[in-house]
Each structure stands twice: as structure tokens, then as C-alpha cells.
C-alpha angles and dihedrals in degrees: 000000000000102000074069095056094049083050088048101051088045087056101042080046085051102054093050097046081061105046083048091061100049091049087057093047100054085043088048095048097042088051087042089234140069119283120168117180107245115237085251099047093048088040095048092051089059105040126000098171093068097054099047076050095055080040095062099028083058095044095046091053118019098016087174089058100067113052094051102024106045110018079065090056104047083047092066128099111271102227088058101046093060089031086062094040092049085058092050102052085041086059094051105049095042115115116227120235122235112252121259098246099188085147110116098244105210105023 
């Protein structure tokens, strides 16, 4: 089960990583140069709240963290950063397959 819900989250990261892209793309193509929406811009458009609250979170508590961490990723383009969490969720919810053991044992 959740194993599933690794599998699910991959899939629903996916699929925005992929509308993402496409929104950059035809972006990219109508400025006549590439233009990918950072993590923070695209973040900040849908819920500012939450990130003032990371940012103090962070802040209150790892100040150093901030400033170098995770200014670098918001800073990333949006489409890569759920492409690569959706391979990472893929990778821990696969399940791994038994090795094919055609050896003699015993000979």
C-alpha cells in the first residue's frame, strides 16, 4: 500500500512536470528565448503564506540554511524539480524484482 502511494505521487509529479514544461515551451517559443518559471516564482504565485512561513521556520531555527540551500533551489527551474521528485518517489516505491538464480548450487 504504500509502495502505491510512493507510485501515485511519482505519477501526479510527473504530470505536472509535464504541464509545467509545456507551459514554459510555449512561453519560451512566443518570447523567442527560453524562459523556465523558477520553483519560488511559481510557488509564490500559488501560496505565499507558506513560504513566508518555511522562510521563518528556516530562519528561527537554521538560519545558514536558507540563504545558500534553499535560495538555490527555489531558484530552479519548476518542471525539473518535480521531474526529479517524481523519480525519486518512483525509485522508492519500486519494487525490486527477485533475481533470476539459473547458477547449480552444490556442484
Amino acid at each position: 500500500m504504500v509502495r502505491f502511494l510512493f507510485r501515485l505521487l511519482a505519477a501526479v509529479s510527473l504530470a505536472l512536470s509535464v504541464i509545467l514544461a509545456v507551459m514554459d515551451a510555449t512561453r519560451s517559443i512566443a518570447l523567442s528565448k527560453f524562459d523556465p518559471t523558477p520553483l519560488g516564482a511559481l510557488w509564490f504565485e500559488h501560496a505565499p503564506s507558506s513560504l513566508t512561513a518555511l522562510q521563518g521556520l528556516f530562519t528561527g531555527v537554521a538560519g545558514f540554511l536558507w540563504d545558500p540551500a534553499m535560495l538555490t533551489l527555489l531558484k530552479v527551474p519548476a518542471f525539473i524539480f518535480f521531474a526529479a521528485l517524481a523519480l525519486l518517489l518512483y525509485a522508492i516505491g519500486h519494487t525490486p524484482q527477485p533475481s533470476a538464480r539459473t547458477f547449480a548450487v552444490g556442484r
